[in-house]
gemmi code that builds the backbone of each chain (N, CA, C; Angstrom):
import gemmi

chains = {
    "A": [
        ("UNK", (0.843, -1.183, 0.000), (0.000, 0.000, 0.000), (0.885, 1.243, 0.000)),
        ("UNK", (0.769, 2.244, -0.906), (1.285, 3.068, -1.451), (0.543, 4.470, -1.304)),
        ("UNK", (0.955, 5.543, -0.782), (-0.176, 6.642, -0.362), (1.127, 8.028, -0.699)),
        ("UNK", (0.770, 9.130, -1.595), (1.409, 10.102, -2.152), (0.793, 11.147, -2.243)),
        ("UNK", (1.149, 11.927, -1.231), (-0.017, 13.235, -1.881), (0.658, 14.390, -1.367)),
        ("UNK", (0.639, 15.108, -2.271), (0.863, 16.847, -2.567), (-0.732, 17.734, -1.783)),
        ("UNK", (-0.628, 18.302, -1.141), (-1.819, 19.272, -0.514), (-1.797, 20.383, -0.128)),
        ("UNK", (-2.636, 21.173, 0.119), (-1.984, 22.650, 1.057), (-2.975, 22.667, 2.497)),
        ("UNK", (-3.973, 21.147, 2.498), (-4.682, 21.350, 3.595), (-4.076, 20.629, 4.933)),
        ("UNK", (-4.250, 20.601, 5.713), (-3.643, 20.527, 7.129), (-3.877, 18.365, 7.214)),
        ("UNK", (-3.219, 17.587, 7.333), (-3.207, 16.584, 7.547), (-3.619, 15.737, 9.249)),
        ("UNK", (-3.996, 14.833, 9.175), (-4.506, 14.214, 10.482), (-3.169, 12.997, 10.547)),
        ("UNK", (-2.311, 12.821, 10.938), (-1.136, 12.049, 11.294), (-1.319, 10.693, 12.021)),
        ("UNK", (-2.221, 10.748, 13.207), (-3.007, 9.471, 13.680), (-3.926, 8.838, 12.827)),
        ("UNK", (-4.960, 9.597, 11.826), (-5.329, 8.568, 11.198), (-4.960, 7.923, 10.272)),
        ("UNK", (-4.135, 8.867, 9.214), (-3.037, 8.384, 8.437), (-2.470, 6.858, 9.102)),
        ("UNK", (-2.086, 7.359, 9.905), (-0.982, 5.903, 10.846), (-1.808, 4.746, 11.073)),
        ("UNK", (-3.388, 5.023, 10.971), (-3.853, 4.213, 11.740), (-4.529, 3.302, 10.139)),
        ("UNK", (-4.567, 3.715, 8.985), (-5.078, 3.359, 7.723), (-4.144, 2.816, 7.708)),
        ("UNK", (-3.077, 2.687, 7.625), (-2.055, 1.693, 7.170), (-1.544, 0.267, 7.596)),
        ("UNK", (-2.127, 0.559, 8.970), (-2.224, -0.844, 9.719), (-3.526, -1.334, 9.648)),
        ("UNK", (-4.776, -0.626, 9.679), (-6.060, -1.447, 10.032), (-6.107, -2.395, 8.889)),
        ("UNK", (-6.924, -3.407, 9.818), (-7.120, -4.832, 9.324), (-5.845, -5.916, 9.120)),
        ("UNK", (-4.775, -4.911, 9.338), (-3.421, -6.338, 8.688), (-3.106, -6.816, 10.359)),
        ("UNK", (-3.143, -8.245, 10.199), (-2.270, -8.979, 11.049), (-0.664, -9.203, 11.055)),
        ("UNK", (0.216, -8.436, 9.799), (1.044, -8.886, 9.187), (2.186, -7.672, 10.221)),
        ("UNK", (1.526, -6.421, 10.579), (2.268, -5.682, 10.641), (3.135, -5.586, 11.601)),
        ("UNK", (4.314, -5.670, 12.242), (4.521, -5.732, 13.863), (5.557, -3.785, 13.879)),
        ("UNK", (5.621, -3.383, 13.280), (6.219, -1.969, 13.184), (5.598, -1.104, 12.625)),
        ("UNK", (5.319, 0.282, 12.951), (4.365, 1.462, 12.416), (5.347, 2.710, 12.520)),
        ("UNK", (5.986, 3.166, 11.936), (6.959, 4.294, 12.666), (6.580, 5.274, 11.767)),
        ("UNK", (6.796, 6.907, 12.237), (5.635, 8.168, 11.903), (6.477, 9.073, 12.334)),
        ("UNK", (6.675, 10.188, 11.425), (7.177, 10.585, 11.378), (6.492, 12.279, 11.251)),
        ("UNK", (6.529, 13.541, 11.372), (5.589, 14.658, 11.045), (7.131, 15.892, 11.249)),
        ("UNK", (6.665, 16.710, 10.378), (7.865, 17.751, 9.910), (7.080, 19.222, 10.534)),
        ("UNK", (7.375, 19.439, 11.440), (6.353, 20.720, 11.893), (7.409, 22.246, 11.168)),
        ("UNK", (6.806, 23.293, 11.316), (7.078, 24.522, 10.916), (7.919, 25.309, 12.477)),
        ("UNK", (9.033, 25.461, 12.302), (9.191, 25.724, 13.501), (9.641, 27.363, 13.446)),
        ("UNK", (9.417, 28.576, 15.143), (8.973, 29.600, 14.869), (11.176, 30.294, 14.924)),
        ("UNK", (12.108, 29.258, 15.136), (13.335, 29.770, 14.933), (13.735, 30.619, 16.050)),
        ("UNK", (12.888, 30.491, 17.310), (13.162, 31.365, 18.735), (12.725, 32.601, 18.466)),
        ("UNK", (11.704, 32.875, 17.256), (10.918, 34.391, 17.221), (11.277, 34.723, 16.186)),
        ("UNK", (12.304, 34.169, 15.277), (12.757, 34.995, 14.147), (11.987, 34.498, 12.972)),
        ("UNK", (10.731, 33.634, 12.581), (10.065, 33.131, 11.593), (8.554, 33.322, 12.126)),
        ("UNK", (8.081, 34.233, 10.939), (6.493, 34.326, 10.676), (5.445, 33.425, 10.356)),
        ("UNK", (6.386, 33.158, 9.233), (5.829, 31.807, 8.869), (6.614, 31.412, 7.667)),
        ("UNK", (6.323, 30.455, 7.251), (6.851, 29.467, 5.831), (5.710, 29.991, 4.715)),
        ("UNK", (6.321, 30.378, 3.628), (6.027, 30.104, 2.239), (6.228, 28.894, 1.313)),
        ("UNK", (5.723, 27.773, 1.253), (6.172, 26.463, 0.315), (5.720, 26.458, -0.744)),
        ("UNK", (6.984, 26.731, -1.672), (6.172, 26.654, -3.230), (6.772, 24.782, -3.888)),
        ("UNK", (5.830, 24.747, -4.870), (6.432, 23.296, -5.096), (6.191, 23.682, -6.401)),
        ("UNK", (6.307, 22.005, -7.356), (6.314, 22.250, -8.945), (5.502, 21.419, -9.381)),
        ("UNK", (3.726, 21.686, -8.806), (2.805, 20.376, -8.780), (3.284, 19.206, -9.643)),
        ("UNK", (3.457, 19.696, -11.536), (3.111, 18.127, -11.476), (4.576, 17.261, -11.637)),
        ("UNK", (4.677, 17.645, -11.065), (6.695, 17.000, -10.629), (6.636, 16.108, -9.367)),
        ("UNK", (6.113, 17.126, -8.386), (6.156, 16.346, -6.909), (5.597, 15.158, -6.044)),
        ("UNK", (4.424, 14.717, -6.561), (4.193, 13.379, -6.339), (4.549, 12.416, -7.424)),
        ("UNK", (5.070, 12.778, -8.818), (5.851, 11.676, -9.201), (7.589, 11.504, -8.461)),
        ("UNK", (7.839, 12.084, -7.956), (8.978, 12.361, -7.470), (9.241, 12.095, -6.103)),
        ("UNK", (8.058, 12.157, -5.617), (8.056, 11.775, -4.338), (7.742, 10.279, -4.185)),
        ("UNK", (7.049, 9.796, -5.615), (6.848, 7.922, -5.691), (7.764, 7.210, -5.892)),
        ("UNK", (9.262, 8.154, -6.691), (10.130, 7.382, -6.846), (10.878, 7.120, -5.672)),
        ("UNK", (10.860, 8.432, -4.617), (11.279, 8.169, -3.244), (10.990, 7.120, -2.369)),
        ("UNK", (9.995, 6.658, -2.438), (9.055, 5.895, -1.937), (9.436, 4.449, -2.802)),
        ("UNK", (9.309, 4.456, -4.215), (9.937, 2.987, -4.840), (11.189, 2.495, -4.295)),
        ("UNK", (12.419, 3.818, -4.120), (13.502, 3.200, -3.581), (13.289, 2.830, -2.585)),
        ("UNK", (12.604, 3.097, -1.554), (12.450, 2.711, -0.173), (12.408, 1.249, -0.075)),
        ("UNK", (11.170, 1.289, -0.682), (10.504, -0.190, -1.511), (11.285, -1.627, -1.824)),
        ("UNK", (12.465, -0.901, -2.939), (13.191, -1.998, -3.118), (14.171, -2.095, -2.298)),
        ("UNK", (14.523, -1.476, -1.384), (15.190, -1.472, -0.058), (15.103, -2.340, 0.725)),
        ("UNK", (13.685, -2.399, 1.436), (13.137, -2.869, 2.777), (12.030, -3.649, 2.078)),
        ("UNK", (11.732, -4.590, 2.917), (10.271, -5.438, 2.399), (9.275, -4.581, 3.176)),
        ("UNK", (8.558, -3.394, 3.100), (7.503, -2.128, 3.704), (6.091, -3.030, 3.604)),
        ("UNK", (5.638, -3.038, 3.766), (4.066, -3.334, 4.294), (2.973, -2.217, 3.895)),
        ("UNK", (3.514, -0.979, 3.892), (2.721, 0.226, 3.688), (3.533, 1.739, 4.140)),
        ("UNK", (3.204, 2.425, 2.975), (4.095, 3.728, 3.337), (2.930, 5.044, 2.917)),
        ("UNK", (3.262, 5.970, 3.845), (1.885, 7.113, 2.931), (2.794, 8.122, 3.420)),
        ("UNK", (2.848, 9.138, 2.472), (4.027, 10.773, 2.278), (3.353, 11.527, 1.887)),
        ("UNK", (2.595, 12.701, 2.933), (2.064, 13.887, 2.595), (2.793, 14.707, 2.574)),
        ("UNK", (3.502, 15.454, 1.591), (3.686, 17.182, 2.099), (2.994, 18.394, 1.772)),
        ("UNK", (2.756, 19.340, 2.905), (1.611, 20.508, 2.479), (2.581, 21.550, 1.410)),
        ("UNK", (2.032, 22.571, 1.325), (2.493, 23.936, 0.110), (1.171, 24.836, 0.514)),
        ("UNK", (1.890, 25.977, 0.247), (1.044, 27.422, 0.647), (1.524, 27.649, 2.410)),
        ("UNK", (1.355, 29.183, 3.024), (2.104, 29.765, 3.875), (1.495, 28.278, 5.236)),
        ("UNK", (2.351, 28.247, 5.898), (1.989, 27.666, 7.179), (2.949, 28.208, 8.338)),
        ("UNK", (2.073, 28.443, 9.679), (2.816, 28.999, 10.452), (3.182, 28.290, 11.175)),
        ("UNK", (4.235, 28.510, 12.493), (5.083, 28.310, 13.546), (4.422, 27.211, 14.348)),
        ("UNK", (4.690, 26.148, 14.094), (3.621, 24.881, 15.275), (2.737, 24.303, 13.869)),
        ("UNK", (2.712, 24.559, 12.702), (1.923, 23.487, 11.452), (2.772, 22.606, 10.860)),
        ("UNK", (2.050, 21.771, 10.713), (2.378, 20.323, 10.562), (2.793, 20.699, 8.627)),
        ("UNK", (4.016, 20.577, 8.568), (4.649, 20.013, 6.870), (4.100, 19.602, 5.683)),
        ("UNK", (4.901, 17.781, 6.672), (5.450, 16.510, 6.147), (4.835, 16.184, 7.097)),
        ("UNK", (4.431, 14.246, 6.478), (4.385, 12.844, 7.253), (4.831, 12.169, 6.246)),
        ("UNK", (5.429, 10.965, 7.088), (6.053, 10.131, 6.564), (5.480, 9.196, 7.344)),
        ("UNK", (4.550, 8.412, 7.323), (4.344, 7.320, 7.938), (5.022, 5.392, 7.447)),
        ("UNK", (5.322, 4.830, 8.111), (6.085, 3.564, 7.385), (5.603, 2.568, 8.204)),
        ("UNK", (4.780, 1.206, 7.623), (4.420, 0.029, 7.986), (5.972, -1.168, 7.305)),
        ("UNK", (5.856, -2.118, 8.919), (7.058, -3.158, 8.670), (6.750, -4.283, 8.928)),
        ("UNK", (7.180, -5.402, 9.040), (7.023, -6.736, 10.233), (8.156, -6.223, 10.970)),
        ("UNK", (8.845, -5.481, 11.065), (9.889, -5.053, 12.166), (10.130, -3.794, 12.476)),
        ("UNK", (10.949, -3.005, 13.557), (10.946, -1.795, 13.772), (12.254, -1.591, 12.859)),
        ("UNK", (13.636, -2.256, 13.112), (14.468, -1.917, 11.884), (14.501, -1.216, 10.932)),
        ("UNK", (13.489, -1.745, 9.883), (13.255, -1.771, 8.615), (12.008, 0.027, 8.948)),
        ("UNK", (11.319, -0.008, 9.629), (10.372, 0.976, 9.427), (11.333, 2.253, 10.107)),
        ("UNK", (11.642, 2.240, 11.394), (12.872, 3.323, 11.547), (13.695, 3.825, 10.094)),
        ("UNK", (14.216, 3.028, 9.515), (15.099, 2.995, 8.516), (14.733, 3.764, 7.418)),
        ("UNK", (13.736, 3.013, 7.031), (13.398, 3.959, 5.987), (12.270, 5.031, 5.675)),
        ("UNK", (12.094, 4.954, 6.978), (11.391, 6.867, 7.433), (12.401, 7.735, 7.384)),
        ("UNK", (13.723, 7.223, 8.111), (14.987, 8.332, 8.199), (15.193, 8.585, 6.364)),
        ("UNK", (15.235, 7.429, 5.435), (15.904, 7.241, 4.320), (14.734, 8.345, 3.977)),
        ("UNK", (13.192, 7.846, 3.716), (12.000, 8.588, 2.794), (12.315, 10.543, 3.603)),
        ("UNK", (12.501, 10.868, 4.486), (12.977, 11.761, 4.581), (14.467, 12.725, 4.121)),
        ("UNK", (15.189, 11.960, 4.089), (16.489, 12.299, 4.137), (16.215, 13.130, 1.877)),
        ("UNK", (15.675, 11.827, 1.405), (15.080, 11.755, 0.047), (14.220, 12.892, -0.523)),
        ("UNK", (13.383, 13.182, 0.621), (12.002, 14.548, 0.166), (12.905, 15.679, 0.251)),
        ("UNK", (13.672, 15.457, 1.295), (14.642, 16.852, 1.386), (15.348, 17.457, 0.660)),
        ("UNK", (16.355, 16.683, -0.486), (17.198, 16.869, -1.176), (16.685, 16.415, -2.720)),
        ("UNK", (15.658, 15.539, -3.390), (14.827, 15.353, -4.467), (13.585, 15.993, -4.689)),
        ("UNK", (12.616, 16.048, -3.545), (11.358, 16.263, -3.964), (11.101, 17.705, -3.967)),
        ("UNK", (10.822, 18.000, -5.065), (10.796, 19.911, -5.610), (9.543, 20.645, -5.111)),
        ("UNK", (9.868, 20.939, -3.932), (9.628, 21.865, -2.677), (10.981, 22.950, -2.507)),
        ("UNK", (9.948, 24.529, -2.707), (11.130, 25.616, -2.181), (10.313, 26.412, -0.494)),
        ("UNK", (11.531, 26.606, 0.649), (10.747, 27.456, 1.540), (11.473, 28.624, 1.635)),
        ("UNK", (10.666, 29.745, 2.104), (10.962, 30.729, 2.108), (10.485, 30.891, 3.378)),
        ("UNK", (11.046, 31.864, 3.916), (10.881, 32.884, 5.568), (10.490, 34.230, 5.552)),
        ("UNK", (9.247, 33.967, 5.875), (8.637, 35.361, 6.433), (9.157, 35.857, 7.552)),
        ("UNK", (9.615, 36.813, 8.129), (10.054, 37.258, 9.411), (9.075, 38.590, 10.019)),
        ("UNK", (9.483, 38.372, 11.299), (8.045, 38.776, 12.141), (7.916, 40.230, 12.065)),
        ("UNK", (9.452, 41.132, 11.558), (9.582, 42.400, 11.331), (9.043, 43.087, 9.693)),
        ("UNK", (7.985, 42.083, 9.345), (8.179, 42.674, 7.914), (8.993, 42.434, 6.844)),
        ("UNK", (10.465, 42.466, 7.327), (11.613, 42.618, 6.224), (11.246, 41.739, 5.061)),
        ("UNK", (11.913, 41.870, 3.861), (12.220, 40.896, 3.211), (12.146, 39.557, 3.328)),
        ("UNK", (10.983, 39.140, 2.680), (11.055, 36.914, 2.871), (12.793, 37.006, 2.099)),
        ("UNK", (12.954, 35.323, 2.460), (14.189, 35.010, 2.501), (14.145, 33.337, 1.761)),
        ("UNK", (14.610, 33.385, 0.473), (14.540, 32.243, 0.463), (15.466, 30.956, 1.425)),
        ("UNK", (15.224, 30.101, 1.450), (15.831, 29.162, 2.525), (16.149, 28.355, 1.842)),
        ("UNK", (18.244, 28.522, 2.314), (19.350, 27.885, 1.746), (19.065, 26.324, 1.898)),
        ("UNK", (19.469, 25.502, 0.993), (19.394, 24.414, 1.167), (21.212, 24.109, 2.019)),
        ("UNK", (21.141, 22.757, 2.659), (21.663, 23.001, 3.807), (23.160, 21.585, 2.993)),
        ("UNK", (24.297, 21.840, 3.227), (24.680, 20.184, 2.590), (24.972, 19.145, 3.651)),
        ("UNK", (24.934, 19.337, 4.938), (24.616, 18.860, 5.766), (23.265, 17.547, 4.943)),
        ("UNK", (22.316, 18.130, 4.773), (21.434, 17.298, 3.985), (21.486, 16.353, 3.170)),
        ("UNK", (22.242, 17.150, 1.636), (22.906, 16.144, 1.327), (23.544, 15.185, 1.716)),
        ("UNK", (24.761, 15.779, 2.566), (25.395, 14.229, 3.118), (24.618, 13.108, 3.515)),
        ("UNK", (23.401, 13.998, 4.511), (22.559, 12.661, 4.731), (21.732, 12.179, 4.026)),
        ("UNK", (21.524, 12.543, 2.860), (20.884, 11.861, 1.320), (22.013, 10.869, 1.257)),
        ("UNK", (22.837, 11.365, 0.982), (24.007, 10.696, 0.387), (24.718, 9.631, 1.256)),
        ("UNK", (24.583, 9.109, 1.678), (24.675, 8.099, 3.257), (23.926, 6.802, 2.448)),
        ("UNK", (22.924, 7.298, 2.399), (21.768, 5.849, 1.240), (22.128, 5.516, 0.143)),
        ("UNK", (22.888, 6.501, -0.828), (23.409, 6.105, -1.713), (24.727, 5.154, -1.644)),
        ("UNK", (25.974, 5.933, -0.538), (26.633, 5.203, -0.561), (26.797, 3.434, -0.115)),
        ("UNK", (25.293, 3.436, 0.530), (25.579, 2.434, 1.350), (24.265, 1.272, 0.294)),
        ("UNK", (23.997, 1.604, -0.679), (23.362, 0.804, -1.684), (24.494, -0.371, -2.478)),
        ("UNK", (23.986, -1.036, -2.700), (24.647, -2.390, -3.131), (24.904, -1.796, -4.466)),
        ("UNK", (26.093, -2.736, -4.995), (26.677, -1.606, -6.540), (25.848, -2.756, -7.905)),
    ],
    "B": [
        ("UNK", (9.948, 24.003, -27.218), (9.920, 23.413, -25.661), (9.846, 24.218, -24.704)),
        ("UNK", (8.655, 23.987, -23.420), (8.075, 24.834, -22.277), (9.141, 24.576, -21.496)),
        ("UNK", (9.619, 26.145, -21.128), (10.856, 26.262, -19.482), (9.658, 26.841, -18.523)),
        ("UNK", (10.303, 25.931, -17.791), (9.532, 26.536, -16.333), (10.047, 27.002, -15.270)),
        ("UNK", (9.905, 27.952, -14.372), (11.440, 28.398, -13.610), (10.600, 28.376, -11.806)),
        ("UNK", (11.016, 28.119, -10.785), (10.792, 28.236, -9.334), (11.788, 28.455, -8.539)),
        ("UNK", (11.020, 29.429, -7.802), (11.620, 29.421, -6.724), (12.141, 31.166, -6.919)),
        ("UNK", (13.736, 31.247, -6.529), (14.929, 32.505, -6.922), (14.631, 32.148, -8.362)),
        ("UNK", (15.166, 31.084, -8.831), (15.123, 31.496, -10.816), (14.041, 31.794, -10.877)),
        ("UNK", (12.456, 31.653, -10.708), (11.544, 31.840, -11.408), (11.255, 33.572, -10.914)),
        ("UNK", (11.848, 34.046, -9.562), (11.798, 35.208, -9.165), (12.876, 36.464, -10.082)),
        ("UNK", (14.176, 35.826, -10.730), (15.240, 36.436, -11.225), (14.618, 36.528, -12.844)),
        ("UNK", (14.489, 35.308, -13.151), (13.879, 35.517, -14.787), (12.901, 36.412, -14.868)),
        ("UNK", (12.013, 36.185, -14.087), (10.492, 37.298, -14.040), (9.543, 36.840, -14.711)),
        ("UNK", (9.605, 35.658, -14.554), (8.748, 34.907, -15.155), (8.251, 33.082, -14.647)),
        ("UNK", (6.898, 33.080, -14.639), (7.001, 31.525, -14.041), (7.611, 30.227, -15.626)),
        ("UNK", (7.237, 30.928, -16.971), (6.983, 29.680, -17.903), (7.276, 30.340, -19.356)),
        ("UNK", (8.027, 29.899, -20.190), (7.852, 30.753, -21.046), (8.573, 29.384, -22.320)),
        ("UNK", (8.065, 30.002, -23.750), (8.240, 28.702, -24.625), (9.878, 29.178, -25.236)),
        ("UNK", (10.367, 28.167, -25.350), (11.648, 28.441, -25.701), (11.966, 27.626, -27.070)),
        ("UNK", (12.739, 28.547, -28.021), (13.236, 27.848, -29.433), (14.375, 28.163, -29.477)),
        ("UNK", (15.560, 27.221, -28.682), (17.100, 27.594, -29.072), (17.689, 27.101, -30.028)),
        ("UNK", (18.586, 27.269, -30.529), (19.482, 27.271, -32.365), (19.934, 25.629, -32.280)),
        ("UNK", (20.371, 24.790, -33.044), (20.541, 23.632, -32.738), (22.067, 22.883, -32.076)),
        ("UNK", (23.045, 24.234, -31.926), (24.133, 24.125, -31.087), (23.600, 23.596, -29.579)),
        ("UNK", (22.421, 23.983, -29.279), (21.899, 23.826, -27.546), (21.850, 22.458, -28.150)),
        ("UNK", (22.695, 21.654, -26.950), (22.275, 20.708, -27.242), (22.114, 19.995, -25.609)),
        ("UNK", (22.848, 19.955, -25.106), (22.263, 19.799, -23.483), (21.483, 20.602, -22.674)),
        ("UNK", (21.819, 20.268, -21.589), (20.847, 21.226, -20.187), (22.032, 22.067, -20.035)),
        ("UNK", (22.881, 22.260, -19.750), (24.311, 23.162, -19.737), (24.374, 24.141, -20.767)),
        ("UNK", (24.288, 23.598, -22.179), (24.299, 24.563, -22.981), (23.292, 25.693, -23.236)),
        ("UNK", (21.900, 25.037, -22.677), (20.887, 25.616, -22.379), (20.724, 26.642, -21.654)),
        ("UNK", (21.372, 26.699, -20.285), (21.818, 27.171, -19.236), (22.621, 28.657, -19.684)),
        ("UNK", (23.665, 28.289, -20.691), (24.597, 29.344, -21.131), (23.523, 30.077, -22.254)),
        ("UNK", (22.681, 29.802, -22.655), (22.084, 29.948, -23.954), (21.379, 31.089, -23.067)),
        ("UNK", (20.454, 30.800, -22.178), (19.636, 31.420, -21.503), (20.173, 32.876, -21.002)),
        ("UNK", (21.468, 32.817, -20.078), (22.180, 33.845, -19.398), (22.377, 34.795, -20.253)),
        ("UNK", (22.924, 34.324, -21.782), (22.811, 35.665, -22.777), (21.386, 36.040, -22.760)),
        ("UNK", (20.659, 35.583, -22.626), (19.290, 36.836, -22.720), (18.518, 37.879, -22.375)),
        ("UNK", (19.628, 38.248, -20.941), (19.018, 39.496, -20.523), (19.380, 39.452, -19.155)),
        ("UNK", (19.625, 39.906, -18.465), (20.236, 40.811, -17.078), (19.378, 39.916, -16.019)),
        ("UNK", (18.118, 39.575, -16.034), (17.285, 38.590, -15.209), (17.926, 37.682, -15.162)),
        ("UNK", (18.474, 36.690, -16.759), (18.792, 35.445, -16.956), (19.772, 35.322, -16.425)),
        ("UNK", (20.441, 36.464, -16.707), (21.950, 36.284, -16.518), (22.268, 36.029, -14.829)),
        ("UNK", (21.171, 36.933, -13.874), (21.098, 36.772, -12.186), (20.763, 35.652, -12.305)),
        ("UNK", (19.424, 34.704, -12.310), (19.168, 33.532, -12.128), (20.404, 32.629, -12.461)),
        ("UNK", (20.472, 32.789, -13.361), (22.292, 31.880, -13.713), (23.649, 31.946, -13.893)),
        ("UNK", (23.803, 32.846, -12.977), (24.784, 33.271, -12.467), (25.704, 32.599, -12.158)),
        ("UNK", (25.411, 31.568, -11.426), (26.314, 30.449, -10.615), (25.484, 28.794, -11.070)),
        ("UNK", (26.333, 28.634, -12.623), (25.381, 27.721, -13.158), (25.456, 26.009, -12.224)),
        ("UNK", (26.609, 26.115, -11.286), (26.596, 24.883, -10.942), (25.542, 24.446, -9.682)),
        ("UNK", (25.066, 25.301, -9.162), (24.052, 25.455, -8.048), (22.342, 24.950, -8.818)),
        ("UNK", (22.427, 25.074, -10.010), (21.015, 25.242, -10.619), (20.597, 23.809, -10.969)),
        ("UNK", (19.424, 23.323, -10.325), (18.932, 21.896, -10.635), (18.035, 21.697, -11.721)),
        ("UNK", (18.208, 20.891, -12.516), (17.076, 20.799, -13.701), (16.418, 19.815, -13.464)),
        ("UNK", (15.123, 19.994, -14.226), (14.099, 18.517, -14.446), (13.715, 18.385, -15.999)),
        ("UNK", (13.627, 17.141, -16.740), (13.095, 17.161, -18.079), (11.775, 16.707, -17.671)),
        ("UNK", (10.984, 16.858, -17.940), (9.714, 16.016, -17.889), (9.079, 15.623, -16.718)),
        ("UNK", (9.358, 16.167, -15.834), (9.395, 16.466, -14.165), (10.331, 15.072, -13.359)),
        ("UNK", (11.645, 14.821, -14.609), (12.295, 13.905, -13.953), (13.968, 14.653, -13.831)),
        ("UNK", (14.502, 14.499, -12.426), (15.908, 15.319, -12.219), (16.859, 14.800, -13.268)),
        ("UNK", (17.320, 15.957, -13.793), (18.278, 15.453, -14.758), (20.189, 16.426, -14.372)),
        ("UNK", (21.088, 15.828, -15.079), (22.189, 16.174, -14.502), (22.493, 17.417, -15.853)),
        ("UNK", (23.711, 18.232, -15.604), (23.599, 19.275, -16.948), (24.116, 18.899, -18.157)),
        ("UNK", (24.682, 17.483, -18.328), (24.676, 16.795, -19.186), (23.527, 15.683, -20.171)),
        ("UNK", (22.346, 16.044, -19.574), (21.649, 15.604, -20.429), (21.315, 16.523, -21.921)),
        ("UNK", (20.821, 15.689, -22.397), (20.578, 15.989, -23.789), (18.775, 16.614, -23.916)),
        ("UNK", (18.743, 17.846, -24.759), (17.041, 18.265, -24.171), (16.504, 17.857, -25.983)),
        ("UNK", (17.090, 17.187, -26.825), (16.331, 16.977, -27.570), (14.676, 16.594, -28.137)),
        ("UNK", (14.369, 16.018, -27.112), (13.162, 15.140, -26.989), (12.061, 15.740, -25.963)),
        ("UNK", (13.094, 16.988, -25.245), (12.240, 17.802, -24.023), (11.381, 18.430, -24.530)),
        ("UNK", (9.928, 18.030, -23.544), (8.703, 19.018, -23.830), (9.074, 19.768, -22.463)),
        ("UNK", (8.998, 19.394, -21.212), (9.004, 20.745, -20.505), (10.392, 20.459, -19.684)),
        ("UNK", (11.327, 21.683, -19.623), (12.133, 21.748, -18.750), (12.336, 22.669, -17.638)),
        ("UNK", (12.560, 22.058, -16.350), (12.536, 22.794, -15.516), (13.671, 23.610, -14.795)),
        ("UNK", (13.778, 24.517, -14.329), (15.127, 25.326, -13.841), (14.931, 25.317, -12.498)),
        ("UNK", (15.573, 25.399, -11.689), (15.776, 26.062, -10.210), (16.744, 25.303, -8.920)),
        ("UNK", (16.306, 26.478, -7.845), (17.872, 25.758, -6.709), (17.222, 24.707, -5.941)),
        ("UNK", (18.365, 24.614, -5.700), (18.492, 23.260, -4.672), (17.023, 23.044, -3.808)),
        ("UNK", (16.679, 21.531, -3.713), (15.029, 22.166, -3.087), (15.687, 22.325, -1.413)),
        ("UNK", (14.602, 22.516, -0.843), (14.445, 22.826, 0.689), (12.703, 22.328, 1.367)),
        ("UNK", (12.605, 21.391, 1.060), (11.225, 21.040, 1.093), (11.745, 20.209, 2.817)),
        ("UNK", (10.265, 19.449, 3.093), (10.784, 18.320, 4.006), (10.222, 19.289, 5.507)),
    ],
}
model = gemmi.Model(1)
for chain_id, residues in chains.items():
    chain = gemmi.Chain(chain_id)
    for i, (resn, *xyz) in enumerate(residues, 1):
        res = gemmi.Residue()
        res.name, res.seqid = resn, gemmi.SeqId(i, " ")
        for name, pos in zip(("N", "CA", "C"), xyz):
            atom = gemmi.Atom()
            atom.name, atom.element = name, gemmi.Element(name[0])
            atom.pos, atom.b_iso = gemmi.Position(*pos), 0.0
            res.add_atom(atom)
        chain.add_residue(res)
    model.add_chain(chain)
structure = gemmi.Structure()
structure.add_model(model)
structure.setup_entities()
C-alpha cells in the first residue's frame, strides 16, 4: 500500500498511521514521522512552500519505490503541504508500515532524508519584522545525509 | 519546448513559464543554461552560478549533461528545501 499526496490542507497524522495498519495482522512496526514549521526562537512568521505540482508526487513515488526496493515495507503514505503555514503546522508525514521496527525506523529516516534533497519543494521565511522573505538555503549537511543511502546501496 | 522556472530562478527571470526555441548548437541542459544567461540581465542573475542550478526534463531530475532533444518541458531552479 502506497499513499502520495501533494496538498496545502492541514493533515490528520493518527489517522493516516492508523489506515495503514487497520485490518493487517502482518504488521509488527508502524513508525511516523511529522515535519512541523518551527517559529526559529521568534525569528520566523511563517513558511512560504512553493512546489512544482506536477513533478512532486511523481517524485516523491520514486522516493518511496527506492524505499521499496530497499526494505520489504508493508505500507508507506508521504504527505507534504504547500502554501504559507505557520510556527507549530504540521509540513510533512512520513508514515512507514514493517514486520519489524528496523526496517520501518530505517526507511522513514531514508524517505525523509530523500524529500529533502529530491522532492521539488522551495521554503521561504517570512520574518516577524516585515523585512524581506528570505529564500531558505538548502543546507549540505542534507545532502550528506541523502548521500549516506546512496553510498551504502549495493553496486 | 516549455521552461519553467521556481523558486529565486523563477523570481530572477520574471517569469514563471515561457516557450523556448534555441538554435541547434543547444544541445544539453548546460548549454541551455549558457544559452539562456545571454538573454538578458534577469537570466543572466538567475544563472549566475550555473553549478548550483537543478534541472528537471519532464518532471524527472536530470544532470547538466543531459541531452534536451526530446524535451517538452524543462525545468530550472535551486536546490530544493522542502521536508
Amino acid at each position: 500500500m502506497r499513499k502520495v499526496r501533494v496538498q496545502g490542507e492541514d493533515f490528520d497524522a493518527a489517522a493516516e498511521a492508523r489506515a495503514l495498519v487497520a485490518g493487517r495482522v502482518d504488521v509488527g512496526a508502524l513508525a511516523t514521522f511529522v515535519g512541523l514549521c518551527r517559529d526559529e526562537g521568534g525569528r520566523l512568521a511563517a513558511l512560504e512552500i512553493e512546489h512544482y505540482p506536477d513533478m512532486a508526487e511523481a517524485e516523491m513515488a520514486r522516493v518511496v519505490a527506492a524505499a521499496e526496493a530497499r526494505w520489504p515495507l508493508l505500507g508507506v503514505t508521504v504527505i507534504h503541504r504547500w502554501g504559507t503555514l505557520a510556527p507549530g503546522a504540521q509540513i510533512v508525514l512520513v508514515a512507514v508500515a514493517a514486520a519489524h521496527r528496523g526496517e520501518a525506523f530505517a526507511a522513514a529516516e531514508m524517505l525523509m532524508d530523500y524529500l529533502k534533497t529530491q522532492a521539488p519543494f522551495w521554503k521561504r521565511a517570512r520574518r516577524p519584522d516585515g523585512s524581506a522573505e528570505e529564500w531558505v538555503e538548502a543546507k549540505s549537511s542534507d545532502d550528506e545525509q541523502a548521500a549516506r543511502w546512496r553510498a551504502a546501496d549495493p553496486p | 519546448m516549455r521552461a519553467v522556472y521556481f523558486a529565486w530562478v523563477r523570481e530572477r527571470v520574471g517569469k514563471n513559464e515561457e516557450a523556448l526555441d534555441p538554435p541547434a548548437e543547444v544541445v544539453t541542459v548546460g548549454d541551455l543554461i549558457a544559452w539562456l544567461s545571454a538573454r538578458g540581465e534577469g537570466y543572466a542573475h538567475a544563472f549566475e552560478k550555473p553549478h548550483v542550478i537543478r534541472a528537471a526534463i519532464d518532471r524527472a531530475h536530470v544532470k547538466h549533461d543531459a541531452r534536451i532533444a526530446d524535451a517538452r518541458e524543462i525545468a530550472f531552479f535551486p536546490p530544493m528545501t522542502g521536508g
